[in-house]
SEZA-576140 format. One record per residue (C-alpha): residue in one letter; x, y, z. Coordinates in steps of 0.05 Angstrom, whole numbers, padded with zeros to 5 digits, always signed. Layout:
aXYZ
...
REM end
This chain:
x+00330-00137+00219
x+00276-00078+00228
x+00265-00039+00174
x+00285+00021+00207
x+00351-00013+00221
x+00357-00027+00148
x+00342+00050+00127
x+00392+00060+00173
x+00452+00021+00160
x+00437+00034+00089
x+00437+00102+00093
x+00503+00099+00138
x+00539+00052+00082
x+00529+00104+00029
x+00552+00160+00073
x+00615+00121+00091
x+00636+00100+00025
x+00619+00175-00010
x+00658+00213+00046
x+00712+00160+00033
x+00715+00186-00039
x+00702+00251-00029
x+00758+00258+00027
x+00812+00215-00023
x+00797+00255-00082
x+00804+00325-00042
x+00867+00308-00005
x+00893+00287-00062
x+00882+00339-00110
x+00910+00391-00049
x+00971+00340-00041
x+00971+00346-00123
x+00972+00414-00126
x+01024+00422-00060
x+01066+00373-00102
x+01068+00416-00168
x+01084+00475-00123
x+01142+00441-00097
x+01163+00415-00155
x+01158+00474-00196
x+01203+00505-00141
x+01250+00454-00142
x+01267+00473-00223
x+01267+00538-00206
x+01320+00522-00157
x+01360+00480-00200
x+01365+00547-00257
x+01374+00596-00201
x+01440+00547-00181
x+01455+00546-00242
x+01470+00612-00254
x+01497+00621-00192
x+01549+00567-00213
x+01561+00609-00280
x+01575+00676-00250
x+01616+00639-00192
x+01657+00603-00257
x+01661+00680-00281
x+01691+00702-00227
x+01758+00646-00218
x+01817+00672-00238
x+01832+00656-00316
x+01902+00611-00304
x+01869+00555-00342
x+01834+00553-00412
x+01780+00503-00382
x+01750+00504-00311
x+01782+00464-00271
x+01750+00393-00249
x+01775+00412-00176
x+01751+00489-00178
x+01678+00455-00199
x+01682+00418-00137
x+01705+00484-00100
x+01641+00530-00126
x+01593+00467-00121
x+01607+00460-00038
x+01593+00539-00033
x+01531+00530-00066
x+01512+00471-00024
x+01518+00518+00031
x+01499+00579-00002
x+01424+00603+00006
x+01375+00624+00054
x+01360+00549+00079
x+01428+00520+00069
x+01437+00453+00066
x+01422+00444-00005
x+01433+00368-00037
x+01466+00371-00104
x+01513+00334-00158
x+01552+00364-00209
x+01578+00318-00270
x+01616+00325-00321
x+01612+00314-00399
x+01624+00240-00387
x+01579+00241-00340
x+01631+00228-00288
x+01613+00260-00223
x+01652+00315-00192
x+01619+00340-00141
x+01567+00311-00094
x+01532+00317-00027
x+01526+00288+00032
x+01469+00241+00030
x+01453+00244-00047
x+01414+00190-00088
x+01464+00143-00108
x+01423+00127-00173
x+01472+00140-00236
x+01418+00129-00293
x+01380+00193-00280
x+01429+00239-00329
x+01407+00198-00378
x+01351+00216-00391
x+01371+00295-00401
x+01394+00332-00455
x+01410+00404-00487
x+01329+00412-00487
x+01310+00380-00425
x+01317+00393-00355
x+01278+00330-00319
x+01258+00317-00247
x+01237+00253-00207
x+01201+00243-00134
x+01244+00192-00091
x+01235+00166-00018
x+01311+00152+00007
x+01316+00139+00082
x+01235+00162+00095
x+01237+00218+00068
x+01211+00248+00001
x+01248+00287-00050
x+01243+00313-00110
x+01302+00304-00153
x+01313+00354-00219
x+01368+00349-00261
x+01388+00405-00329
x+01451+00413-00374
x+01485+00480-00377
x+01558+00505-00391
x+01607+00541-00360
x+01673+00567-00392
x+01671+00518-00446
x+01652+00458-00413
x+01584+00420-00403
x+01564+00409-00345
x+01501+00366-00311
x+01472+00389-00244
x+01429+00346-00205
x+01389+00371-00149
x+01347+00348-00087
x+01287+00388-00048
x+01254+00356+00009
x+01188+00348+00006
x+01172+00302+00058
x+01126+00362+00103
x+01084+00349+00032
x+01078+00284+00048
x+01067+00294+00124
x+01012+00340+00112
x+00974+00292+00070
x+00968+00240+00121
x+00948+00283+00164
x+00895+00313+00120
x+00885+00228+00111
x+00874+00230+00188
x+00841+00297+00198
x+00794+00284+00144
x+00778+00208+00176
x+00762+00233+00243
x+00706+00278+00213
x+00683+00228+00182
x+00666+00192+00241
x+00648+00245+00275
x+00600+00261+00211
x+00576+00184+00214
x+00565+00183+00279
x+00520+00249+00283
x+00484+00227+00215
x+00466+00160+00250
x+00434+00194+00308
x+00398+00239+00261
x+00380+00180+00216
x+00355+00135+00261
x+00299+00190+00293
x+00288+00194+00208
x+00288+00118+00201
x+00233+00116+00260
x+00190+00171+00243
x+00196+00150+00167
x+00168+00076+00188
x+00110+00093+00243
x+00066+00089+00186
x+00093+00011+00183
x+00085-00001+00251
x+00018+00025+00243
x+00002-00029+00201
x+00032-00088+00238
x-00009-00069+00304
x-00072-00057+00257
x-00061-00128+00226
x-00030-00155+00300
x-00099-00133+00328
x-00147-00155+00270
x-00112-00227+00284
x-00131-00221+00351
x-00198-00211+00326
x-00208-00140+00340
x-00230-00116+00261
x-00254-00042+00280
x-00188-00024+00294
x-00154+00016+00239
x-00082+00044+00239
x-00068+00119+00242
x-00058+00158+00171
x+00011+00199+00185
x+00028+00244+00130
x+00009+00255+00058
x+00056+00207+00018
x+00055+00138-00008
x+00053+00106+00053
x-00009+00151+00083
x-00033+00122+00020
x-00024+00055+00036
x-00050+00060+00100
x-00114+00083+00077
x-00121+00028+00033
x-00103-00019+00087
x-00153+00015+00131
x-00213+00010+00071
x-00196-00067+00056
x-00200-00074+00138
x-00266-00041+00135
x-00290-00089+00080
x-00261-00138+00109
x-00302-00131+00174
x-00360-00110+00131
x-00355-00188+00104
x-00336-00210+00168
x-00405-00178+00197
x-00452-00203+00138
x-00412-00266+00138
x-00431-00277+00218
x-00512-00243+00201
x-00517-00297+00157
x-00493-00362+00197
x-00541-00323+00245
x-00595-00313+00208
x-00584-00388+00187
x-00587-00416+00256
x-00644-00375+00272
x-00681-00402+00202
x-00664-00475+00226
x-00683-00452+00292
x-00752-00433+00272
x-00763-00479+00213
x-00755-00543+00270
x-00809-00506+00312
x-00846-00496+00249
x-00851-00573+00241
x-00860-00592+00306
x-00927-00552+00312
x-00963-00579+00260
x-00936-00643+00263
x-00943-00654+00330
x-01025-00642+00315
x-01021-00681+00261
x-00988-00745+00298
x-01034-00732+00362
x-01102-00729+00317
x-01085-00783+00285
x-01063-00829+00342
x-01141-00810+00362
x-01163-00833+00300
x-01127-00900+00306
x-01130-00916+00378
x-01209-00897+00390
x-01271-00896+00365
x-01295-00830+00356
x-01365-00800+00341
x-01378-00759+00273
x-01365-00702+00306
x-01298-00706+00337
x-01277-00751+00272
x-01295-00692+00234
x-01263-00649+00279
x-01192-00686+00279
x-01193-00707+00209
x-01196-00624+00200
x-01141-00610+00242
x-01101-00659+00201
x-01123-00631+00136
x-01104-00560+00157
x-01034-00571+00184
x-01028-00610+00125
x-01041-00553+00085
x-01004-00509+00118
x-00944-00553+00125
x-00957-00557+00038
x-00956-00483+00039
x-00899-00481+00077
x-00864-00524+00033
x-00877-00495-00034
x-00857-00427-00009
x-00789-00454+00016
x-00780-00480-00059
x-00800-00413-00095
x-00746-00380-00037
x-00691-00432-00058
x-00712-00422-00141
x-00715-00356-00142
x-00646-00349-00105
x-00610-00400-00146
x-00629-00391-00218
x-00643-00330-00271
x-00702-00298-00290
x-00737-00288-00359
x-00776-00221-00352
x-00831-00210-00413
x-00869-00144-00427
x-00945-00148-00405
x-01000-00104-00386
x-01015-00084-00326
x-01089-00111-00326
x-01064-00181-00326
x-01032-00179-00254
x-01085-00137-00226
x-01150-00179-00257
x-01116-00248-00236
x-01129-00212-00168
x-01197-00201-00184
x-01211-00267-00211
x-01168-00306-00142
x-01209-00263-00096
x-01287-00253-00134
x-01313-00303-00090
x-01284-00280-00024
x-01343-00248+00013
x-01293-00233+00078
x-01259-00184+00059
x-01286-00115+00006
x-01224-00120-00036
x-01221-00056-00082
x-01170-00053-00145
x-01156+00007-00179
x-01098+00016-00224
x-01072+00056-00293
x-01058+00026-00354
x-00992+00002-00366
x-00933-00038-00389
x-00882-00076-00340
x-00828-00124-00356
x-00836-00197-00306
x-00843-00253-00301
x-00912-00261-00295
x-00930-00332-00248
x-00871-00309-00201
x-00910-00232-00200
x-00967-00268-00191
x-00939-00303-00133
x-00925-00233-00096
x-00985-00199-00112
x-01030-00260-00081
x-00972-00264-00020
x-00986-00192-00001
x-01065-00193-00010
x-01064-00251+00035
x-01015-00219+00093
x-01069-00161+00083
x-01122-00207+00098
x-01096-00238+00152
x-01068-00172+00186
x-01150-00153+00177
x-01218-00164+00211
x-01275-00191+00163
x-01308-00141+00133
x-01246-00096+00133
x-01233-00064+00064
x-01158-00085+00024
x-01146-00033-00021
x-01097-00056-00096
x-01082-00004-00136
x-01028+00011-00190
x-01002+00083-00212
x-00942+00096-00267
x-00891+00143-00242
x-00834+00173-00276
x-00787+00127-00252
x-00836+00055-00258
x-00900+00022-00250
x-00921+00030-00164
x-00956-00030-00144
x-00982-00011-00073
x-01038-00067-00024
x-01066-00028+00029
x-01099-00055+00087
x-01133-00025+00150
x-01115-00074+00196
x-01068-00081+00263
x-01012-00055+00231
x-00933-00061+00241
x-00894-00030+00303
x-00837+00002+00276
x-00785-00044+00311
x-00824-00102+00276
x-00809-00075+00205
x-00743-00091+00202
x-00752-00172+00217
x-00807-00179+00172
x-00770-00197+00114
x-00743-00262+00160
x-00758-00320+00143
x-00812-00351+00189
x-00814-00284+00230
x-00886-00269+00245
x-00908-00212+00279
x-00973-00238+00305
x-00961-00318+00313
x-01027-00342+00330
x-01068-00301+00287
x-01017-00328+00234
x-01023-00400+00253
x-01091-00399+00253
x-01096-00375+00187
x-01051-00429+00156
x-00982-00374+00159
x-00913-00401+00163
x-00880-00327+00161
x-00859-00337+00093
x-00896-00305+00046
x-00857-00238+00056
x-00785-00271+00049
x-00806-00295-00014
x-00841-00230-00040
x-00781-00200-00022
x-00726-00251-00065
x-00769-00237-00132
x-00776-00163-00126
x-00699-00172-00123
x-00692-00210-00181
x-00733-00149-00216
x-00682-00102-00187
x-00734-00076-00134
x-00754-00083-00062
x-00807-00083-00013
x-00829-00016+00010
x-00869-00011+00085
x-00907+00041+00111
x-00945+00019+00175
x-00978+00049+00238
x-00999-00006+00295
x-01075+00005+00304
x-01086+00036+00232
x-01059-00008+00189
x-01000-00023+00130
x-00975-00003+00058
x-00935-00057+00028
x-00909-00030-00045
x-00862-00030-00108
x-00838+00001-00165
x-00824-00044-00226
x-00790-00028-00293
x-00845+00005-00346
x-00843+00010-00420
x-00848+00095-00400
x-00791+00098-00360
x-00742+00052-00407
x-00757+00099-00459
x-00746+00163-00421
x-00689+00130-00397
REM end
C-alpha cells in the first residue's frame, strides 16, 4: 500500500472511531438528560394524583368510618381518565398490598411495592409490549387508610428520538468521512510529493542518470531530507566522476606507459640485432652501442621515477627542520659543471621542515624540465624568498613555454608537452607527476605560470620555522 494510502486510511480510522464516541457519548447524555426530565415528571405526576385522590376521598359522602375498598376503585377510574392527556396507567393497593384498582394494560409485576415505604416514593424504567415506561410508585393516606399508588408514563418518543439521533448522527458521520477522505487524500498527496520526489531521484540515479536531483517542496522535515538526499547524490556523483577520472586516467597511464616501452625497447632490440647479426665498423658500433646505452638510461630513469611515484603515494613521510642553503647548494654542486645552461641561484636564509633526498628529488626534477624546455646558453633562474605564509621555492626558465590548455595535463603521468624534444633528452613525462606527489605529502602543490614563446615559473611554498611560529 502507498504511503499516501496509508496517511489516508489512517487518518479515516481515527476519524471513524472518535465520531463514533463522540456521537454515543452526546446522544446519550441528551437521551440522559430527556430521561431525568421524564422521569422527574413522572413523580411529579404520581404526587399531583395523589392529591387529587385525597381531596376526591374528601369529597365522598361520610356513611362509612373507612373509605370504602369499592369507592377507591370508583375515584381511581376518574383519575385514570382525568387530566389533560387522559389515559393515564395506574394501580392503587391497599395496606396488604392487595390491589384494588388497576388499569388496562398495567405491569403485572407485584414485587415493585416492596421496595417503598413511609419515606420513599421509587420509580423504575420498563419495556412491556415495545414500549418504554417509567413506572413510580409512593405511600400516602386517605381517611385513615394507607394506601400505595403505582403509576406508568410513556416514554417510548424518548426512546424513539434517541435512535434517531443514533441514525441522524451516523449519516453525518459518513457524510463527514466521506468529505474528510476527499480532503485527506489531496493532503495525503501533497503531504508525500516530497517522497515521490525521492523515488524518481533514486529511480533515475539507477538508471544511471546522477545529475538529477529531486525538487525541495516546503520548509519541514522532509524538505530537509530531500536536501540531504540531494547533497549525498551530489557526492555521490562527485565519487562517481573521480571514481571514472581515475580508471581513466589509469587506462591512459597503461596506455602511455606500453608506448613508453615500446620506443625504447624497440631501439634497443633493433641495435642490438645489428650488433649480433653483422659486422659493423667502429663507427656505427659506437653509434648503436649509444643508442642502447641511452634508451637504457632512460628506460632506468623511467623506472626509478615510477618507484618514487608508487613510495611516495603509499607510505608516510618524516619531515626534519633544515636550512635552506642545503637544498639550494646541492643545486649548485649537481649543476657546477654544466656549461649549457647559466644557472643562477639566489635565495634568503631560512628554515623549512622536509624531507630532504625526496626535496632534493623535486628541486633537480624541475631544473631539469627547465633545461630541457631551454636552448643552450639560455639562463635558469632558482631562487628562494620567505613569505608570511612559507618558504617560496620558484625555477624559472626562458624557454618555449606552456600553452595554457597544456597546464592542466602536465601533472599526468607520461604527458609531455613537447615529445621529441623530451625523448631526445632522455624524458619519460614523469618528472612532474612525481614533483607533484611529494609537494603533497608536504601539504603543498605545484604552482605554473607560463607564456608559450617566453617561457615558465614552476613554484612552492613549504612550511618555515617563521610561519609555524606566527602561526
Amino acid at each position: 500500500m502507498k504511503f499516501a494510502y496509508k496517511i489516508l486510511a489512517c487518518t479515516i480510522i481515527i476519524m471513524a472511531v472518535a465520531l463514533g464516541f463522540s456521537g454515543f457519548f452526546l446522544v446519550n447524555k441528551t437521551f440522559e438528560v430527556s430521561m431525568n426530565r421524564e422521569i422527574g415528571r413522572a413523580m411529579d405526576e404520581n404526587s399531583i394524583l395523589q392529591y387529587a385522590f385525597e381531596a376526591a376521598a374528601l369529597n365522598v359522602p361520610s356513611r362509612y368510618d373507612v373509605l370504602q375498598d369499592r369507592t377507591i376503585g370508583q375515584i381511581g377510574r376518574s383519575l385514570e381518565n382525568g387530566g389533560q392527556t387522559g389515559g393515564r396507567l395506574l394501580r392503587i393497593s391497599d395496606e396488604n398490598r392487595t390491589t384494588l384498582y388497576v388499569s388496562d394494560g398495567f405491569d403485572k409485576d407485584e414485587d415493585f411495592l416492596s421496595g417503598i415505604d413511609d419515606q420513599t416514593r421509587i420509580y423504575q424504567v420498563i419495556r412491556q409490549d415495545k414500549r418504554y415506561y417509567v413506572k413510580t410508585g409512593a405511600v400516602f393516606y386517605a381517611l385513615d387508610r394507607t394506601l400505595y399508588l403505582e403509576t406508568m408514563k410513556d416514554v417510548t418518543e424518548v426512546y424513539a428520538e434517541r435512535a434517531e439521533g443514533f441514525e441522524t448522527y451516523r449519516r453525518v458521520t459518513l457524510a463527514v468521512l466521506a468529505l474528510s477522505s476527499i480532503v485527506m487524500f489531496f493532503i495525503a498527496f501533497f503531504l508525500t510529493r516530497p517522497i515521490r520526489q525521492l523515488i524518481k531521484a533514486t529511480e533515475k540515479m539507477r538508471s544511471g542518470d546522477f545529475g538529477f536531483r529531486a525538487e525541495v517542496v516546503g520548509n519541514d522535515e522532509m524538505s530537509q531530507l530531500t536536501s540531504d538526499f540531494n547533497l549525498m547524490a551530489n557526492t555521490i556523483e562527485k565519487n562517481i566522476s573521480t571514481l571514472e577520472d581515475e580508471v581513466r586516467a589509469r587506462e591512459d597511464f597503461i596506455a602511455a606507459f606500453s608506448h613508453e616501452l615500446k620506443t625504447p625497447l624497440t631501439a634497443i632490440i633493433g641495435y642490438a640485432d645489428l650488433l649480433r647479426s653483422r659486422k659493423l665498423d667502429e663507427e656505427k658500433h659506437f653509434l648503436s652501442a649509444n643508442y642502447i646505452y641511452t634508451e637504457g638510461k632512460r628506460l632506468e630513469t623511467m623506472a626509478f621515477r615510477l618507484l618514487d611515484i608508487i613510495v611516495t603515494k603509499r607510505t608516510g613521510i618524516e619531515l626534519q627542520r633544515i636550512c635552506v642553503a642545503e637544498l639550494f647548494e646541492y643545486l649548485r654542486e649537481m649543476y657546477s659543471e654544466n656549461s649549457l645552461y647559466e644557472l643562477r641561484i639566489d635565495y634568503e636564509p631560512g628554515e623549512v621542515n622536509v624531507e630532504v633526498n625526496l626535496m632534493k628529488s623535486v628541486l633537480v626534477n624541475l631544473v631539469d624540465n627547465a633545461c630541457k624546455a631551454s636552448k643552450e646558453g639560455s639562463r635558469v633562474e632558482i631562487y628562494g624568498r620567505k613569505l608570511s605564509e612559507g618558504y617560496r621555492i620558484s625555477v624559472k626558465d626562458y624557454g618555449v613555454g606552456i600553452a595554457p590548455e597544456e597546464q592542466r595535463k602536465i601533472l599526468e603521468a607520461f604527458y609531455m608537452v613537447d615529445k621529441s624534444r623530451s625523448r631526445s633528452r632522455n624524458g619519460a613525462g614523469l618528472g612532474l607527476t612525481l614533483c607533484s606527489s611529494v609537494l603533497l605529502l608536504h601539504d603543498s602543490r605545484l604552482e605554473i605560470e607560463s607564456t608559450p614563446g617566453e617561457g615558465s615559473l614552476f613554484s612552492f611554498v613549504l612550511k618555515s620555522k617563521e610561519a609555524e611560529e606566527h602561526a
